[in-house]
C-alpha positions as protocol buffer text, in pm:
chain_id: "A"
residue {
  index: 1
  type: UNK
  ca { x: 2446 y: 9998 z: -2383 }
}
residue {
  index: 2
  type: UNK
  ca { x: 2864 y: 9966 z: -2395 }
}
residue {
  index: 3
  type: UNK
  ca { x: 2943 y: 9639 z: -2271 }
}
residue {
  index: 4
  type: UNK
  ca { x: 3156 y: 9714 z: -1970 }
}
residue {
  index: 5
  type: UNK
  ca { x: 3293 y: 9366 z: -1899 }
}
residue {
  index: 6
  type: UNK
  ca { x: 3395 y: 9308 z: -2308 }
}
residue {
  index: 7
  type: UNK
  ca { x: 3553 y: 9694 z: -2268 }
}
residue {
  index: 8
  type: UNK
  ca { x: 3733 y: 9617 z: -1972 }
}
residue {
  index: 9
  type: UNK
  ca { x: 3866 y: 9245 z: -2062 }
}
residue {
  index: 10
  type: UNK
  ca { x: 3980 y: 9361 z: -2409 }
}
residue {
  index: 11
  type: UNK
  ca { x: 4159 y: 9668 z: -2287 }
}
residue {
  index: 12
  type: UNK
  ca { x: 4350 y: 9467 z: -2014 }
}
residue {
  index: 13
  type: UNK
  ca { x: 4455 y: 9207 z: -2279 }
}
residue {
  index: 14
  type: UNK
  ca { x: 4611 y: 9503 z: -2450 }
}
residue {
  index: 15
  type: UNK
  ca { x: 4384 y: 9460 z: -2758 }
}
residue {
  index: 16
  type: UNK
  ca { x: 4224 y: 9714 z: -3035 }
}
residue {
  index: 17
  type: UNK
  ca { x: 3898 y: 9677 z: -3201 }
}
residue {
  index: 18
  type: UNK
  ca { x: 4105 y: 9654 z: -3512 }
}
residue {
  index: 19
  type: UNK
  ca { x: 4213 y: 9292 z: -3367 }
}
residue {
  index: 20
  type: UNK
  ca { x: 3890 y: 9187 z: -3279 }
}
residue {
  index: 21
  type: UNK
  ca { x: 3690 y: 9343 z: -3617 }
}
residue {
  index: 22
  type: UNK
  ca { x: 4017 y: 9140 z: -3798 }
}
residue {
  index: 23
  type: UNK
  ca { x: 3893 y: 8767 z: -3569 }
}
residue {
  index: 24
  type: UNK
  ca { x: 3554 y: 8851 z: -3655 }
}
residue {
  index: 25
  type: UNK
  ca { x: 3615 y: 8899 z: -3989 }
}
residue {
  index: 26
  type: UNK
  ca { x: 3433 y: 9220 z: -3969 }
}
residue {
  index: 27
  type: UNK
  ca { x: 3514 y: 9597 z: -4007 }
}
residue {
  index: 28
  type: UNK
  ca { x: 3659 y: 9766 z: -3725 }
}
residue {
  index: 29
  type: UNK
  ca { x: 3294 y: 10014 z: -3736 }
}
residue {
  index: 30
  type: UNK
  ca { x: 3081 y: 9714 z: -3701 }
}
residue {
  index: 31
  type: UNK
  ca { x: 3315 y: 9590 z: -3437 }
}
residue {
  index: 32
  type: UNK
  ca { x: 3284 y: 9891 z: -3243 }
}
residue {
  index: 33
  type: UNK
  ca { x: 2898 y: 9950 z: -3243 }
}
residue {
  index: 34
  type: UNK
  ca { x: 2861 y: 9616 z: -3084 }
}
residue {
  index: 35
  type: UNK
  ca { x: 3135 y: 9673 z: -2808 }
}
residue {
  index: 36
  type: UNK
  ca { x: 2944 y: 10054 z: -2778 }
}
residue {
  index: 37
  type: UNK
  ca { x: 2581 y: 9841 z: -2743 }
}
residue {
  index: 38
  type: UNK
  ca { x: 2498 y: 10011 z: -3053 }
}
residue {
  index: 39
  type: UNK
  ca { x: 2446 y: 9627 z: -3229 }
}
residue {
  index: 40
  type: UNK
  ca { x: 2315 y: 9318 z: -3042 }
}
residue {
  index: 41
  type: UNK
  ca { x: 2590 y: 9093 z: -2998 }
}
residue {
  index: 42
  type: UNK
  ca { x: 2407 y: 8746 z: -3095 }
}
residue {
  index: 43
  type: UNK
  ca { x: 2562 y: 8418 z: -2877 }
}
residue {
  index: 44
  type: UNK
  ca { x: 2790 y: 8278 z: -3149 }
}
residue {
  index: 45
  type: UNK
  ca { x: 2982 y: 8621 z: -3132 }
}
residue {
  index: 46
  type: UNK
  ca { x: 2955 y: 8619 z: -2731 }
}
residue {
  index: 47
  type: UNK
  ca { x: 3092 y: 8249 z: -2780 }
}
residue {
  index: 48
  type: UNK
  ca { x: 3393 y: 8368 z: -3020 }
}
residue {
  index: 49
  type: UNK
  ca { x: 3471 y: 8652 z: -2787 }
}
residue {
  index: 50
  type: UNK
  ca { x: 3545 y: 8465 z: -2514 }
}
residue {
  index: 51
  type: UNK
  ca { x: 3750 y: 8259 z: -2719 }
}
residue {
  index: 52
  type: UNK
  ca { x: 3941 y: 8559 z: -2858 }
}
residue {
  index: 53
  type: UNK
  ca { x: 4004 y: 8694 z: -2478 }
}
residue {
  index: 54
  type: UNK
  ca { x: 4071 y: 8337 z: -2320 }
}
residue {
  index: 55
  type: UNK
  ca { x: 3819 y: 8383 z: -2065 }
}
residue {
  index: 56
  type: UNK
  ca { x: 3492 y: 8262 z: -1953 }
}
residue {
  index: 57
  type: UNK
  ca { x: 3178 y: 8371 z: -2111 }
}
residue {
  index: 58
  type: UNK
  ca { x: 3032 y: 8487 z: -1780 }
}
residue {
  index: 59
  type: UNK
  ca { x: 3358 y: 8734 z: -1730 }
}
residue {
  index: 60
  type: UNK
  ca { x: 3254 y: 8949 z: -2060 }
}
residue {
  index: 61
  type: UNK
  ca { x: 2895 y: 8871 z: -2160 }
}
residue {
  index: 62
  type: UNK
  ca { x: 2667 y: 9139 z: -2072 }
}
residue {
  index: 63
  type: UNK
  ca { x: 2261 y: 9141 z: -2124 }
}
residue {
  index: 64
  type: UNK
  ca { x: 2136 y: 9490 z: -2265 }
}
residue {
  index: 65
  type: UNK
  ca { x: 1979 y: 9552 z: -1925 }
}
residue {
  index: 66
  type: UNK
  ca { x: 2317 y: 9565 z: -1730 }
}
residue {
  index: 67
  type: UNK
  ca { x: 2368 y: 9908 z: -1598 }
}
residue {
  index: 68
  type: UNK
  ca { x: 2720 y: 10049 z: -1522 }
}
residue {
  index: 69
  type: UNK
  ca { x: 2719 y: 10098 z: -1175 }
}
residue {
  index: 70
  type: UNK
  ca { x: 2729 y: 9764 z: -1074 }
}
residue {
  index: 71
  type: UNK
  ca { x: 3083 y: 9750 z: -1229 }
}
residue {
  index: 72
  type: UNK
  ca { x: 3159 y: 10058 z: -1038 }
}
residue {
  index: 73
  type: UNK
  ca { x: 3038 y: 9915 z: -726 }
}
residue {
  index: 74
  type: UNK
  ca { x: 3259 y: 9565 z: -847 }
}
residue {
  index: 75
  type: UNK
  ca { x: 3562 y: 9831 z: -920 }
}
residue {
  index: 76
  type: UNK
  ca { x: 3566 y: 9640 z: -1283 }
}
residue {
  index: 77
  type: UNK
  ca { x: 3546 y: 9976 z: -1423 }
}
residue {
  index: 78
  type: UNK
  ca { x: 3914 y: 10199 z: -1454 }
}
residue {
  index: 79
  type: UNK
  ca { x: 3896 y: 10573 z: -1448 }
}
residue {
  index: 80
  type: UNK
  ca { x: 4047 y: 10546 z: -1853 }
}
residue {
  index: 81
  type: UNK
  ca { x: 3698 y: 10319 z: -1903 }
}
residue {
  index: 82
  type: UNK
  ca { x: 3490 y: 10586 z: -1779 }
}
residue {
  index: 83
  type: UNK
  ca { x: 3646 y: 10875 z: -2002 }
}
residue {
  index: 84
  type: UNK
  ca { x: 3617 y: 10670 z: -2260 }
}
residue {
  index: 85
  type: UNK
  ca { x: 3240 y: 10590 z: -2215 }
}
residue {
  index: 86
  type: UNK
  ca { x: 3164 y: 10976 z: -2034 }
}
residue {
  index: 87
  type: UNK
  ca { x: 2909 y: 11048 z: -2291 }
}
residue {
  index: 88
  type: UNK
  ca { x: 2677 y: 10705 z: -2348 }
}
residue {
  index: 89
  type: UNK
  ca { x: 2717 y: 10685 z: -1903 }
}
residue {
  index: 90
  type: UNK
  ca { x: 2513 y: 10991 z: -1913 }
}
residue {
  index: 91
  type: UNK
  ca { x: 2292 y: 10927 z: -2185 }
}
residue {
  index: 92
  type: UNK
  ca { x: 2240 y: 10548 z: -2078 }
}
residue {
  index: 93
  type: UNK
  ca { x: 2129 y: 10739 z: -1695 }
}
residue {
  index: 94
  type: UNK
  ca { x: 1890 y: 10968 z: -1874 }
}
residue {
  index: 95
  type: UNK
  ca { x: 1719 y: 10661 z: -1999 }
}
residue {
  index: 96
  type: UNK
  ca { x: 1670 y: 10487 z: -1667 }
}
residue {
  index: 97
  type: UNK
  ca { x: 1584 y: 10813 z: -1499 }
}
residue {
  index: 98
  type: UNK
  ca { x: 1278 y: 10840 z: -1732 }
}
residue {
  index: 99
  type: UNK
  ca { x: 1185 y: 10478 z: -1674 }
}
residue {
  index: 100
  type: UNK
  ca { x: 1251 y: 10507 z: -1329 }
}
residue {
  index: 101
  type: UNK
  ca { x: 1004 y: 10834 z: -1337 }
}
residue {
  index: 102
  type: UNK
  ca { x: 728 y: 10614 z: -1547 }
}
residue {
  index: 103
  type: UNK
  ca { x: 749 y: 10326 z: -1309 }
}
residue {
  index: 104
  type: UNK
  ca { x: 703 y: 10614 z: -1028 }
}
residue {
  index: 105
  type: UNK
  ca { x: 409 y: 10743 z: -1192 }
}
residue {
  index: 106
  type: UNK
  ca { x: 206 y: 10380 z: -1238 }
}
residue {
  index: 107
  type: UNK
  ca { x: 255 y: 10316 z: -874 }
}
residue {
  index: 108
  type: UNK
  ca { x: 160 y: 10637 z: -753 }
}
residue {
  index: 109
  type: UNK
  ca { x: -143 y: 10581 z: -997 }
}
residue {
  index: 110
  type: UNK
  ca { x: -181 y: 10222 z: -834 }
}
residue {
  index: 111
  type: UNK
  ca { x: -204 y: 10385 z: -492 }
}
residue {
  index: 112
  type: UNK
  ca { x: -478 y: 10638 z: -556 }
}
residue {
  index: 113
  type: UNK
  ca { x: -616 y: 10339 z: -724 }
}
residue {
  index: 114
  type: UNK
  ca { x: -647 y: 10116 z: -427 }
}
residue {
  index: 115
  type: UNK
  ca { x: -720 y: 10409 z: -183 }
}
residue {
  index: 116
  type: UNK
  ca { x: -1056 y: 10513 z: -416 }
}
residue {
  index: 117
  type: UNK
  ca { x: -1130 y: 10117 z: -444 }
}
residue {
  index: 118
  type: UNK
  ca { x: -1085 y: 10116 z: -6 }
}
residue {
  index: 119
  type: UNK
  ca { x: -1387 y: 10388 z: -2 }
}
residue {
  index: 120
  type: UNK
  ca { x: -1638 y: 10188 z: -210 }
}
């Protein structure tokens, strides 16, 4: 999932993933999977991030459960952010929708469940 907060921060600070591949002494491809949630960003590279933006940790780190909306809801999220991003927003609500319609099914499956259980 695209970390939002790291997108944001970096963009604000007027930076390119060429800067931050060049700190991280990585390519500007490896760079940009991790930004994109493509690659797990491990804590030493949260750590060095934060460093790199001169902000706290909690401003930019992001688990892989974080879903967009709560930045739009925050307004942390620009309209350029979201053109940006268009594509993996709609492919990143695809994925919850189906979990959302799994979770929906096991409950409605708990429910006839209990009501067969209730007639014994």
């Amino acid at each position: 999932m695209i970390k939002f907060k790291l997108l944001e921060v970096r963009k604000r600070k007027k930076l390119t993933q060429e800067h931050m591949a060049n700190v991280l002494y990585m390519n500007i491809s490896n760079y940009s999977r991790r930004e994109n949630g493509q690659i797990k960003i491990n804590t030493k590279e949260w750590q060095k991030l934060a460093e790199i933006l001169d902000v706290p940790l909690e401003q930019i780190y992001e688990t892989d459960d974080e879903f967009f909306i709560e930045y739009l809801e925050k307004k942390v999220l620009n309209i350029n952010t979201l053109h940006y991003c268009n594509g993996q927003i709609f492919y990143e609500l695809q994925k919850c929708i189906e979990k959302l319609e799994l979770e929906l099914a096991k409950l409605k499956e708990d429910i006839k469940n209990m009501k067969v259980q209730d007639m014994i």
